[in-house]
mmJSON file of the N, C-alpha and C atoms, coordinates in Angstrom:
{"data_MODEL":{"atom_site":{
"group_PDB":["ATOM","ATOM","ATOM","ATOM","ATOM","ATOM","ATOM","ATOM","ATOM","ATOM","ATOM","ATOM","ATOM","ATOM","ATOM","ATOM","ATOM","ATOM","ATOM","ATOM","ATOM","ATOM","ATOM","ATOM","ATOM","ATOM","ATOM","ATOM","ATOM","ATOM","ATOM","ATOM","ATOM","ATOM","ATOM","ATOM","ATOM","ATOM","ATOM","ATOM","ATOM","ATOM","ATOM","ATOM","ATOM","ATOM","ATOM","ATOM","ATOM","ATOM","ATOM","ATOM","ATOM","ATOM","ATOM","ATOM","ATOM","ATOM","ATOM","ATOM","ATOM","ATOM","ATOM","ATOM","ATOM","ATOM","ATOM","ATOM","ATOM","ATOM","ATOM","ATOM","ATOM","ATOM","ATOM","ATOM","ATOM","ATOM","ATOM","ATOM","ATOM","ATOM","ATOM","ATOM","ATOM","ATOM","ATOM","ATOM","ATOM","ATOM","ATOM","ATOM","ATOM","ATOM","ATOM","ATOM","ATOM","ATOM","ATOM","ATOM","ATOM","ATOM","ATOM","ATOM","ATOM","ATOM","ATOM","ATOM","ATOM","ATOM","ATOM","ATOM","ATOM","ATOM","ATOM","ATOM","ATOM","ATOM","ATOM","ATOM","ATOM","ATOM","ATOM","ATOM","ATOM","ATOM","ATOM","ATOM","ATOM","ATOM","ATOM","ATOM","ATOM","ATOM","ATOM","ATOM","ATOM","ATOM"],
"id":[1,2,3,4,5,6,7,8,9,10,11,12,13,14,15,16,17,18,19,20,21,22,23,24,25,26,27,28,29,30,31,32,33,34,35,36,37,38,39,40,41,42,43,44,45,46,47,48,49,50,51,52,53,54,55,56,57,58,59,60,61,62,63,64,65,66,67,68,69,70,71,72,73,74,75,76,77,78,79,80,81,82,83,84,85,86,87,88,89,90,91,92,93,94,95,96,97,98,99,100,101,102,103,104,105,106,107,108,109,110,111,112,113,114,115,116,117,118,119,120,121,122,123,124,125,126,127,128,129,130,131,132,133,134,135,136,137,138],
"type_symbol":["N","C","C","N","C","C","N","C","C","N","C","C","N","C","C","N","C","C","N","C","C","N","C","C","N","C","C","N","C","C","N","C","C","N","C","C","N","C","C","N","C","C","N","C","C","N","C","C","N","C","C","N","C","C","N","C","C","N","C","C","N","C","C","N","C","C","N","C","C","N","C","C","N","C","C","N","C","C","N","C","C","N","C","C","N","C","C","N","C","C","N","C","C","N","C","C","N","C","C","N","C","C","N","C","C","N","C","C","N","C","C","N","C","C","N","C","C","N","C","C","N","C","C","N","C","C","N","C","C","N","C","C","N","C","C","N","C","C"],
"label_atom_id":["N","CA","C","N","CA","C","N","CA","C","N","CA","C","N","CA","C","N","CA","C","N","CA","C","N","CA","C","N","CA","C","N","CA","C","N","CA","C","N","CA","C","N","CA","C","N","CA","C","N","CA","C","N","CA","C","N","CA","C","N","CA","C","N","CA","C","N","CA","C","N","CA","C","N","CA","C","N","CA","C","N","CA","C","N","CA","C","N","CA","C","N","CA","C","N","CA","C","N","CA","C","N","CA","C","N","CA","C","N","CA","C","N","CA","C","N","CA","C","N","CA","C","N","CA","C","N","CA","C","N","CA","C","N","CA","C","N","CA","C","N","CA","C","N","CA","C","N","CA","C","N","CA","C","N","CA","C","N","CA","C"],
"label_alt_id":[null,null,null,null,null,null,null,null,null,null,null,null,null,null,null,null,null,null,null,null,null,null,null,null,null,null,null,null,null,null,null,null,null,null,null,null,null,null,null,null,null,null,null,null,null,null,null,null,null,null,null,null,null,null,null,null,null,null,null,null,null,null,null,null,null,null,null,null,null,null,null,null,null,null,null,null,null,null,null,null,null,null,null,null,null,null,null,null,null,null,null,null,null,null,null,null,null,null,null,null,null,null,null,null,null,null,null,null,null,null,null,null,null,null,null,null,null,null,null,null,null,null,null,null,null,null,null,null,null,null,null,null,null,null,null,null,null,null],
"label_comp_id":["UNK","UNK","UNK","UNK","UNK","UNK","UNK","UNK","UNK","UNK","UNK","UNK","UNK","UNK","UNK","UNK","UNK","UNK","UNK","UNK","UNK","UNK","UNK","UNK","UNK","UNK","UNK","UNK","UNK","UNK","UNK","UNK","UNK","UNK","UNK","UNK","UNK","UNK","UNK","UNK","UNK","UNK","UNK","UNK","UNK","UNK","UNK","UNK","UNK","UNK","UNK","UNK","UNK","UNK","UNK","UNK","UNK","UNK","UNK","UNK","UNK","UNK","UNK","UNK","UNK","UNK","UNK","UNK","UNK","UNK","UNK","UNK","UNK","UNK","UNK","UNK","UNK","UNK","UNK","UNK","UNK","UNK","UNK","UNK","UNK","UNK","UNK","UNK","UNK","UNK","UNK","UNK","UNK","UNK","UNK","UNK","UNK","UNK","UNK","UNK","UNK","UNK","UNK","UNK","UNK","UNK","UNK","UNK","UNK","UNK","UNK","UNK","UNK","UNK","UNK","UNK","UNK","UNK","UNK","UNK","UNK","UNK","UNK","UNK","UNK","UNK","UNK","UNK","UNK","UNK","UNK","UNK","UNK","UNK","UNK","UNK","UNK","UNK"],
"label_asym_id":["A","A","A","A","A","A","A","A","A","A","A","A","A","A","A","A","A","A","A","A","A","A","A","A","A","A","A","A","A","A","A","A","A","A","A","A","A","A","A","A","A","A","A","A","A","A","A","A","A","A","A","A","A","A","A","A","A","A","A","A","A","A","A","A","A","A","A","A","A","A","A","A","A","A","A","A","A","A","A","A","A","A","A","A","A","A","A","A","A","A","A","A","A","A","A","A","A","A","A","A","A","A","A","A","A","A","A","A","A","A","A","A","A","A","A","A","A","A","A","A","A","A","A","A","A","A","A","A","A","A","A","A","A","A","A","A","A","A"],
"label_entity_id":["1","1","1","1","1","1","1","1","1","1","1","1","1","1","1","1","1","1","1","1","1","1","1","1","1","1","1","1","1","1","1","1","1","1","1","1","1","1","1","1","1","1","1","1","1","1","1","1","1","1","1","1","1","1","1","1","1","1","1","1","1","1","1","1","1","1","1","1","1","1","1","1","1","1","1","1","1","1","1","1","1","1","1","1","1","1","1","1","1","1","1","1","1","1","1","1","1","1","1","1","1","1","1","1","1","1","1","1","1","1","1","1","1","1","1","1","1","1","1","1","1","1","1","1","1","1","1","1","1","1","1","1","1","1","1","1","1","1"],
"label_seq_id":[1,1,1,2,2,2,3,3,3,4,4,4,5,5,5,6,6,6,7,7,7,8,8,8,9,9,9,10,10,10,11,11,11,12,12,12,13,13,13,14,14,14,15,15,15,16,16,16,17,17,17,18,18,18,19,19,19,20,20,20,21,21,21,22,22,22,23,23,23,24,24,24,25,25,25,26,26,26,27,27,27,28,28,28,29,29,29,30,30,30,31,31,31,32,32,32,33,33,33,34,34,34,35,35,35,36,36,36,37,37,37,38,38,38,39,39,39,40,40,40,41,41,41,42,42,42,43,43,43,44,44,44,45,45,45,46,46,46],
"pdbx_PDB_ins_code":[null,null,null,null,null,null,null,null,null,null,null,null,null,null,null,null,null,null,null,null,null,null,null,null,null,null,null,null,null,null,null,null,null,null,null,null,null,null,null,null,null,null,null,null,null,null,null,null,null,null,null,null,null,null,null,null,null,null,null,null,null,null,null,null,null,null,null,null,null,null,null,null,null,null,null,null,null,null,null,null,null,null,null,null,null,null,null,null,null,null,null,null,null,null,null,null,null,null,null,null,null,null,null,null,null,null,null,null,null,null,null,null,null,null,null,null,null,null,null,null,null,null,null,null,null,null,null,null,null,null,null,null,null,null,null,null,null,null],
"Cartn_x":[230.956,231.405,230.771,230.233,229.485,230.42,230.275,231.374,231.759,230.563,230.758,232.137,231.901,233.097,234.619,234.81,236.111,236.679,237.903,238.214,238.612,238.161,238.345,237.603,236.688,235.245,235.993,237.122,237.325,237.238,235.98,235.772,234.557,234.578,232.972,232.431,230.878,229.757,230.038,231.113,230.693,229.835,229.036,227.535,226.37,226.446,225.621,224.422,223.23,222.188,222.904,223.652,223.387,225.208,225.58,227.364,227.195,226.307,226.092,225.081,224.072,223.329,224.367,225.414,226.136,226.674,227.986,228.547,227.778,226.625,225.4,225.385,225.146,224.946,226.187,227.017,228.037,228.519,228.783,229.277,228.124,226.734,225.938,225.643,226.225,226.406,227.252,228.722,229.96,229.582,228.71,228.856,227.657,226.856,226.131,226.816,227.578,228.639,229.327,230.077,231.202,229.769,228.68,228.522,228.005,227.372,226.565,227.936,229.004,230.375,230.652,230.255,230.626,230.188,228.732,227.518,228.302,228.503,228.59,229.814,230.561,232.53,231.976,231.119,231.16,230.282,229.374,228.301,227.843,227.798,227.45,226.194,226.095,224.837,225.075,223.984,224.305,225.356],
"Cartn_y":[-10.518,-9.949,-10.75,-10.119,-10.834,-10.857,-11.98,-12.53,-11.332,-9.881,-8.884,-8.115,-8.25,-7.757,-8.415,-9.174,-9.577,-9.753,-9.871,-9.768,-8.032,-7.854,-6.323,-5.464,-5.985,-4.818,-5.18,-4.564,-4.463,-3.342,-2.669,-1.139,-1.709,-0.487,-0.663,-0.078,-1.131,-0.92,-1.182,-2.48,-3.103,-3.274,-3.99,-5.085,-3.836,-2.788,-1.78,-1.953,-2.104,-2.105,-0.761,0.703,1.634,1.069,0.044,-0.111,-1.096,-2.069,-3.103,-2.142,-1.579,-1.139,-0.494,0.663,1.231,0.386,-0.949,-1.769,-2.508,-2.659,-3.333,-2.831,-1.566,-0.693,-0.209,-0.307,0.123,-1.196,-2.572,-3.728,-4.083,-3.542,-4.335,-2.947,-1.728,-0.897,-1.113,-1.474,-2.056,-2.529,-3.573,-5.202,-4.802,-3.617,-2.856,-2.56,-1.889,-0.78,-1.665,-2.774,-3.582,-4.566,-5.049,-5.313,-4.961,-3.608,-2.48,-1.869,-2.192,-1.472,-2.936,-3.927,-5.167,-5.065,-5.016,-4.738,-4.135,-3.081,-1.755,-2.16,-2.892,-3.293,-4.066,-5.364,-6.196,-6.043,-5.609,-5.34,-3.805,-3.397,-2.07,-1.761,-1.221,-0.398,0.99,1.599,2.981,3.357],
"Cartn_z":[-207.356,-208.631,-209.77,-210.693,-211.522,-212.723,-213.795,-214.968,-216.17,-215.746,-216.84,-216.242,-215.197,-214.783,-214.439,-215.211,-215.201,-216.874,-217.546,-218.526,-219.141,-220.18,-220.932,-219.636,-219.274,-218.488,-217.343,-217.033,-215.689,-214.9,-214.754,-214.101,-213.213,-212.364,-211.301,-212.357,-212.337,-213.299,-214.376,-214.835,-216.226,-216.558,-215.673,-215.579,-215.583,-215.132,-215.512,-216.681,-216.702,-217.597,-218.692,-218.407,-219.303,-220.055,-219.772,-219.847,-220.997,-220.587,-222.03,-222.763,-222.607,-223.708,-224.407,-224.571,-225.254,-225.786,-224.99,-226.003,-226.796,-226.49,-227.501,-228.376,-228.491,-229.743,-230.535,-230.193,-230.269,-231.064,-231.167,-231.538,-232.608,-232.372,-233.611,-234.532,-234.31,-235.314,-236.022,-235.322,-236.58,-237.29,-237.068,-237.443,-238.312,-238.373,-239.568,-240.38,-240.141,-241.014,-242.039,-241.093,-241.812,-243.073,-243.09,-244.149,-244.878,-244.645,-245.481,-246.361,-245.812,-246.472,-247.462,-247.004,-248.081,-249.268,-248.757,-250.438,-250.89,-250.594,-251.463,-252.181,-251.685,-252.37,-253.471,-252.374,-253.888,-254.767,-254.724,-255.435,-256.154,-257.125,-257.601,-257.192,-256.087,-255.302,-255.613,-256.43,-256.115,-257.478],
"occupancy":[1.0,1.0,1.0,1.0,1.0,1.0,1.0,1.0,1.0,1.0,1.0,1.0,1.0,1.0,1.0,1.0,1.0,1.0,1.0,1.0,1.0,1.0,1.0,1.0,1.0,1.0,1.0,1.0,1.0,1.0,1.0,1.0,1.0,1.0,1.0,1.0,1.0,1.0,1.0,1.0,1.0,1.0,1.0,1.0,1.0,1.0,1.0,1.0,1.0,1.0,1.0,1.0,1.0,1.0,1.0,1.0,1.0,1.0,1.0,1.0,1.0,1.0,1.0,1.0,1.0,1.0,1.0,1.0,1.0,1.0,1.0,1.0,1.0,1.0,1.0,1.0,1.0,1.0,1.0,1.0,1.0,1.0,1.0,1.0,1.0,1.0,1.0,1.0,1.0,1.0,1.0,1.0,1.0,1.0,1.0,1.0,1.0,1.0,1.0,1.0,1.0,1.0,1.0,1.0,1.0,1.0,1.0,1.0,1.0,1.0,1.0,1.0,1.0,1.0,1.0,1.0,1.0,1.0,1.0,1.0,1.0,1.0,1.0,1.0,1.0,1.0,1.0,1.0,1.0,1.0,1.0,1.0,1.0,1.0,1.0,1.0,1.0,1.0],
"B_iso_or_equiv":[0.0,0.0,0.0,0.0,0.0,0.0,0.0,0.0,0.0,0.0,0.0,0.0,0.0,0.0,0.0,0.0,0.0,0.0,0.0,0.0,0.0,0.0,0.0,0.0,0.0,0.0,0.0,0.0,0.0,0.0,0.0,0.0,0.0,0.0,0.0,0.0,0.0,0.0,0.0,0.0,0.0,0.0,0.0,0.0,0.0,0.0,0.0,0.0,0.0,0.0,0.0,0.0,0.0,0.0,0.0,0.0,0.0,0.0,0.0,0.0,0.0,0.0,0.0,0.0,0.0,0.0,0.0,0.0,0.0,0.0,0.0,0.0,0.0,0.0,0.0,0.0,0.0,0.0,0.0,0.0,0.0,0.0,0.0,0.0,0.0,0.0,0.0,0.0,0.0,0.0,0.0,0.0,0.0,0.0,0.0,0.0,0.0,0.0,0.0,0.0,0.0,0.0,0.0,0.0,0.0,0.0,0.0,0.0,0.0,0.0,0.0,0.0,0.0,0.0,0.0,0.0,0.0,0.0,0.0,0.0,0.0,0.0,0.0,0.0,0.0,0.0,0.0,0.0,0.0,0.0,0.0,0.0,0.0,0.0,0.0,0.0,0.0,0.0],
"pdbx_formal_charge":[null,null,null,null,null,null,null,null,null,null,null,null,null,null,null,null,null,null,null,null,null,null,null,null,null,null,null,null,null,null,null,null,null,null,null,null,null,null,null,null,null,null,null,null,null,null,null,null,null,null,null,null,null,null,null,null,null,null,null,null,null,null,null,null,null,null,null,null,null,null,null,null,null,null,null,null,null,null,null,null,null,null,null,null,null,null,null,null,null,null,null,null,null,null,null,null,null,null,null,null,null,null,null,null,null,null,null,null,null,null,null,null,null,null,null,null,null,null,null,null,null,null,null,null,null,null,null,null,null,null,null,null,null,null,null,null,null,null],
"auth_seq_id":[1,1,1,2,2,2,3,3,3,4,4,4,5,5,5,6,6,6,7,7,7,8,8,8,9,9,9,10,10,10,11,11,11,12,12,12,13,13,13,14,14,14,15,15,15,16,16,16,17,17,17,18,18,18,19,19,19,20,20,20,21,21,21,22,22,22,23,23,23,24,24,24,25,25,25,26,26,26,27,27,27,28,28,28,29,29,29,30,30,30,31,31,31,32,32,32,33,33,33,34,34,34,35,35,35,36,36,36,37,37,37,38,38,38,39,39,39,40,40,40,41,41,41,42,42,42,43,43,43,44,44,44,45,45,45,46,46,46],
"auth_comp_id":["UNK","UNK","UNK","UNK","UNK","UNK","UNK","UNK","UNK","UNK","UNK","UNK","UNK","UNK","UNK","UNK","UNK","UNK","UNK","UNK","UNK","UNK","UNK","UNK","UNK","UNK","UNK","UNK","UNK","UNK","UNK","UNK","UNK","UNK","UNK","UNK","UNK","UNK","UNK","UNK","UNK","UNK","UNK","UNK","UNK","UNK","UNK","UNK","UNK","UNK","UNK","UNK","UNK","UNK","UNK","UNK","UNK","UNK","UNK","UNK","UNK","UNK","UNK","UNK","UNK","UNK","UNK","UNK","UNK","UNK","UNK","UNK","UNK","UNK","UNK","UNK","UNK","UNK","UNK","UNK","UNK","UNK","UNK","UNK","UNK","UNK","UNK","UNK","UNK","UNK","UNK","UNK","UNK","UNK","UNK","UNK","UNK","UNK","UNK","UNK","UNK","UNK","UNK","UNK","UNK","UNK","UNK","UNK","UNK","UNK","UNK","UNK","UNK","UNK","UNK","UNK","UNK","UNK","UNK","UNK","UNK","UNK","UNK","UNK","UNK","UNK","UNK","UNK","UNK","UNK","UNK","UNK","UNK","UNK","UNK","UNK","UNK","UNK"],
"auth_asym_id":["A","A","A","A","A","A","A","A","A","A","A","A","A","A","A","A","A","A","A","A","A","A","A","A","A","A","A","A","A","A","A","A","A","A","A","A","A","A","A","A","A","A","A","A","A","A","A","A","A","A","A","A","A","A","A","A","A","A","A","A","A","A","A","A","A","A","A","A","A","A","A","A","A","A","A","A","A","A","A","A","A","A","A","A","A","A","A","A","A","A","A","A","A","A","A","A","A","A","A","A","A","A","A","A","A","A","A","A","A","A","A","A","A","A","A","A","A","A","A","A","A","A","A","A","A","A","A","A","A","A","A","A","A","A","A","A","A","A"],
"auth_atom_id":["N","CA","C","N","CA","C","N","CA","C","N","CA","C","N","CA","C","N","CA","C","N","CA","C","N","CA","C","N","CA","C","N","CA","C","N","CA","C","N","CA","C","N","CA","C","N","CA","C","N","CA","C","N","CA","C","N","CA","C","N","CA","C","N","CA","C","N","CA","C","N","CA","C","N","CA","C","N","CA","C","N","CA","C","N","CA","C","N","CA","C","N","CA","C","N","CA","C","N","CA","C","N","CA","C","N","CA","C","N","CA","C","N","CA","C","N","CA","C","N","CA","C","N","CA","C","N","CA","C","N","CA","C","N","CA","C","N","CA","C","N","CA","C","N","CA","C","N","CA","C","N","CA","C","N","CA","C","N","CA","C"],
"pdbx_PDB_model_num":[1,1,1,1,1,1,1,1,1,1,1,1,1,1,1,1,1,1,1,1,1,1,1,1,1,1,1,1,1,1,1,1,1,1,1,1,1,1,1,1,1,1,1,1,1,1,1,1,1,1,1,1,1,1,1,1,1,1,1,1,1,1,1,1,1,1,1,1,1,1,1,1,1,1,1,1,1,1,1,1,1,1,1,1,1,1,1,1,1,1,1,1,1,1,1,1,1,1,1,1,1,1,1,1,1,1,1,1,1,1,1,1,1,1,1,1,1,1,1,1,1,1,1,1,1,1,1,1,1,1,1,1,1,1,1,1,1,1]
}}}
């Protein structure tokens, strides 16, 4: 059992190459969102 699979990822095929690419994208899109949403608060963009 490999370490992706223990914790939150507890399913067959956490460790899956197509299981992290989604949470990959998926966690560094937030983490887009949340400070592209900052600018925009603190700063008059637009």
């Amino acid at each position: 059992m490999s370490d992706l699979n223990r914790g939150i990822m507890k399913f067959k095929g956490a460790d899956s190459p197509k299981a992290v690419t989604i949470s990959t994208v998926l966690l560094l899109g937030s983490i887009a969102a949340l400070i592209i949403w900052a600018l925009q608060a603190a700063y008059a963009v637009n």
